[in-house]
C-alpha positions in Angstrom: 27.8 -50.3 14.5 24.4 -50.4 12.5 24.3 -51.4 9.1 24.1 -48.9 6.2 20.3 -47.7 5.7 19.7 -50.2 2.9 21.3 -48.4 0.0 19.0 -50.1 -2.6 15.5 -49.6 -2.2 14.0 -53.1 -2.9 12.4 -53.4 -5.8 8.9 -54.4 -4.1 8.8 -50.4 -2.8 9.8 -48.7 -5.8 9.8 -50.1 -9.1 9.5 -47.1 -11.7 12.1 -46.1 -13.9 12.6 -42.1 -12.9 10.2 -39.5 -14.9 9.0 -42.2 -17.4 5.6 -41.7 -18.9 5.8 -37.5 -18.0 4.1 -38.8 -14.9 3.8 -36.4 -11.6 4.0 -38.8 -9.0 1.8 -39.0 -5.7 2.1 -42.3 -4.1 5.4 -43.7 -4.7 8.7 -43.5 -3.2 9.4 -43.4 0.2 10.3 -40.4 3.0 12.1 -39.7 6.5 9.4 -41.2 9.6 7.2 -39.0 10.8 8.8 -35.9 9.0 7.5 -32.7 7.4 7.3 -31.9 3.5 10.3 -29.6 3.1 9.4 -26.5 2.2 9.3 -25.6 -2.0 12.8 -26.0 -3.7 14.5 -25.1 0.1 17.5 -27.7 -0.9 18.1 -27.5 -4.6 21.8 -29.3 -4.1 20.1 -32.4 -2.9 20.1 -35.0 -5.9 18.6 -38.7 -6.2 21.0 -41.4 -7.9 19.4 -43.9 -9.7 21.1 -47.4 -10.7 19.1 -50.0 -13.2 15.8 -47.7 -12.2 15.7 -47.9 -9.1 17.0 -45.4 -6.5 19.7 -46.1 -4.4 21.0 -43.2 -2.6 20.8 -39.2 -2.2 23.5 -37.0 -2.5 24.1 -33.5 -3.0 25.8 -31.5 -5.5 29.2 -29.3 -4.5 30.2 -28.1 -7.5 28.4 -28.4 -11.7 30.5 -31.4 -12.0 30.6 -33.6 -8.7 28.3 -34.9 -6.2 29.1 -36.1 -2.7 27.5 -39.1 -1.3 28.1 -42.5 0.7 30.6 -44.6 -0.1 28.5 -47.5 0.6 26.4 -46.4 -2.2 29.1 -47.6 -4.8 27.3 -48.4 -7.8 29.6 -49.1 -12.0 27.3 -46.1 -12.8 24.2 -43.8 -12.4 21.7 -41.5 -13.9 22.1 -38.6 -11.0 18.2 -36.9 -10.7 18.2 -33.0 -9.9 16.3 -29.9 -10.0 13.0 -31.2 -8.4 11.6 -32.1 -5.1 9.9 -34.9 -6.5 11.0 -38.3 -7.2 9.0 -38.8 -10.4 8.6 -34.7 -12.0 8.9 -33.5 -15.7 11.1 -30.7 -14.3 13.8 -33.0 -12.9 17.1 -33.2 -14.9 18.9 -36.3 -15.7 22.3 -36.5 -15.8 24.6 -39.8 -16.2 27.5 -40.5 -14.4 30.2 -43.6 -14.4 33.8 -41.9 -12.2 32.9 -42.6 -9.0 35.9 -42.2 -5.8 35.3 -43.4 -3.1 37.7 -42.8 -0.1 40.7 -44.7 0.5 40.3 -45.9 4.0 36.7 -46.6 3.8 35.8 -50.0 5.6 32.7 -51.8 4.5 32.4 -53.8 7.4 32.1 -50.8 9.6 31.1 -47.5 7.6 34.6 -46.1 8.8 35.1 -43.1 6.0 31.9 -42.8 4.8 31.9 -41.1 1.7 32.6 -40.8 -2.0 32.6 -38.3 -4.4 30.4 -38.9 -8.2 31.9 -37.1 -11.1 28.9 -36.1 -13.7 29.2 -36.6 -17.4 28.3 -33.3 -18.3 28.3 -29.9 -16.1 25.1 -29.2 -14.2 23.5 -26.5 -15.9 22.5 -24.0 -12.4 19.1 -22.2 -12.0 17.0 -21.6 -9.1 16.2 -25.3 -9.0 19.5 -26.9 -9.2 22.4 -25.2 -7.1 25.6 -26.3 -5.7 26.3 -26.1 -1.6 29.7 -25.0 -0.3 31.6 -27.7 2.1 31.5 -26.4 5.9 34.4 -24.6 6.9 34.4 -25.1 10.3 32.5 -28.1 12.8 29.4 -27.6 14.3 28.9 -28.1 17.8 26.6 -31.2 19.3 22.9 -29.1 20.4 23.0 -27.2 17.1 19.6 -26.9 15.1 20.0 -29.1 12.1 17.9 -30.3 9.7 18.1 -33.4 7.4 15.9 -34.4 4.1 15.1 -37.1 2.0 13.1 -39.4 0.4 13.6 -42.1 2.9 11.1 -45.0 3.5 8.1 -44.2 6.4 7.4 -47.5 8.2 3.9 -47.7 10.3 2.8 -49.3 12.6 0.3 -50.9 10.3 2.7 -50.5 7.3 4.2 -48.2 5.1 3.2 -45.0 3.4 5.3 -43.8 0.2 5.7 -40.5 -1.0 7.6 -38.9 -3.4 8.0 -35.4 -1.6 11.1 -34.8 -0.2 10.6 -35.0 3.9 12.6 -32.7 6.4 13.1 -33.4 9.7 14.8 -31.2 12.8 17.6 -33.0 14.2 20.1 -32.2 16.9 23.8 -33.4 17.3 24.9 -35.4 20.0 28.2 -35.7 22.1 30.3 -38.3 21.1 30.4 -39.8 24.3 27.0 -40.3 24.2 26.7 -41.3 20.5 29.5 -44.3 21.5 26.8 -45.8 23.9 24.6 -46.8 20.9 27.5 -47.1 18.6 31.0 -48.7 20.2 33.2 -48.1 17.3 32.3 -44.7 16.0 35.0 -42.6 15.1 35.6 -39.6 17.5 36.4 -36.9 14.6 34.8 -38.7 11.3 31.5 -39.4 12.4 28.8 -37.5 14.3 25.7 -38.7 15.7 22.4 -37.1 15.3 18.8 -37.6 17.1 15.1 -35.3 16.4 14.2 -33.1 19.5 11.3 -35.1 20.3 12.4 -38.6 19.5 9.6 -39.0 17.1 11.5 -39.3 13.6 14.4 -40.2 12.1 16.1 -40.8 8.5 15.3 -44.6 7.5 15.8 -47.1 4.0 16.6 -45.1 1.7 18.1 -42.3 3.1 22.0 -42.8 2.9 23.4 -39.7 1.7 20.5 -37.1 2.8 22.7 -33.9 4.0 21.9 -32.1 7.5 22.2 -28.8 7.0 23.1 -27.3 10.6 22.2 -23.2 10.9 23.2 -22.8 7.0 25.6 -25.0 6.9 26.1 -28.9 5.6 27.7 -30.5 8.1 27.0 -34.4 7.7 25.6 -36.6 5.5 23.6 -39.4 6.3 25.7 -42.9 6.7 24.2 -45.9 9.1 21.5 -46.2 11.9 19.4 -48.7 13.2 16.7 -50.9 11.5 13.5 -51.6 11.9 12.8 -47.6 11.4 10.4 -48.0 14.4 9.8 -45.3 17.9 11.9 -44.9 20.2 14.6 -44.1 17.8 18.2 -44.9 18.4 20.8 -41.9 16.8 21.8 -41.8 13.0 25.5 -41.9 12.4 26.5 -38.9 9.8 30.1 -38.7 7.9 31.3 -35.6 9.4 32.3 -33.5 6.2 34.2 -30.7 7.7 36.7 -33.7 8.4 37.1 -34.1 4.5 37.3 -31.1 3.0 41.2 -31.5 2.0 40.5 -35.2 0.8 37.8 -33.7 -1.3 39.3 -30.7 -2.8 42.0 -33.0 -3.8 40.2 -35.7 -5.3 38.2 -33.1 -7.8 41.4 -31.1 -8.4 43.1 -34.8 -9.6 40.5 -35.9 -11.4 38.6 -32.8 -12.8 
């Protein structure tokens, strides 16, 4: 299978420590290829997690004290970003974080089990800019309308372009059987494959952990795909949450 998408954005791309200076940022961080800004605080659950500065993954928060992420994200600790579309914003809450779980049978040579759960220090306090999402309850079918957003990298053909706006893209499910040509070992129920309409953009560096939401509903979050980030793109392998809903119920109920 392909790689994780980078998990640390090097520090060449993005180098500022989050909301220093009060500073409304246009130019820096980086975005999904070729996607559209998401429309004006449309996911308020989605969170950035910073480590030493710089941004390593997205996640999105499930409940005032816990996020859900990757588990190839693992980091000794975090400041967890919320509450703003922005990267860099003087709205954005900070919030640190050092309990981390990740999932028992999770495999870093292959991405098998995806996932891991970040316990905040403090509650999130919630407001129109900073909500939790509820886990799916059921599995979406491959050909549903999805969407999936983050501040993922944009590589050009003549470069890159940074933003700090959180992207969107439309994205669709595949079968498994065809998600298996491009990737041998995925996991039938644990993993789900995902490709835009039109071929024309996908989730790159920097965009482990983005959720797609599927017809209301979170149904994956963002775990490996190919790299270079470059047309025609190949599917991007999701951790299939309605698969985990027991393991994470039970890991917040034990450590809560």
């Amino acid at each position: 299978m392909a790689g994780p998408l980078l998990p640390t954005l090097l520090l060449l791309l993005l180098s500022f420590a989050p909301g220093s200076a009060g500073q409304e940022a246009h130019s820096n961080g980086e975005r999904i290829i070729n996607g559209v800004v998401c429309p004006r605080v449309s996911h308020p659950w989605l969170v950035a997690l910073y480590h030493n500065n710089t941004l390593q993954c997205a996640g999105v928060l499930i409940n005032q004290q816990w996020v859900l992420t990757v588990a190839h994200c693992h980091m000794s600790d975090y400041i967890v970003q919320m509450g703003s579309d922005l990267l860099v914003s003087r709205r954005a809450r900070k919030i640190n974080a050092t309990e981390s779980f990740v999932h028992p049978w999770y495999d870093n040579r292959t991405d098998d089990h995806d996932i891991m759960l970040v316990k905040l220090s403090s509650p999130a306090r919630l407001s129109r800019y900073v909500k939790k999402i509820n886990l799916p309850s059921s599995c979406k079918d491959p050909g549903s309308n999805c969407t999936v957003a983050g501040w993922g990298i944009t590589i050009m053909v003549k470069g890159a372009t940074f933003s700090s706006e959180l992207m969107c893209s439309d994205v669709s499910p595949i079968s498994y059987q065809e998600c298996k040509l491009y990737y041998p070992t995925v996991l039938k129920k644990y993993m789900i494959c995902a490709v835009a309409p039109d071929g024309l953009s996908s989730t790159c560096i920097g965009d482990s952990g983005s959720p797609m939401i599927c017809e209301g509903t979170l149904q994956g979050i963002v775990s490996s795909g190919s790299y270079p980030c470059t047309p025609p793109f190949e599917p991007v392998v999701y951790t299939r949450l309605c698969m985990y809903r027991k393991w994470i119920s039970d890991t917040m109920k034990t450590n809560s």
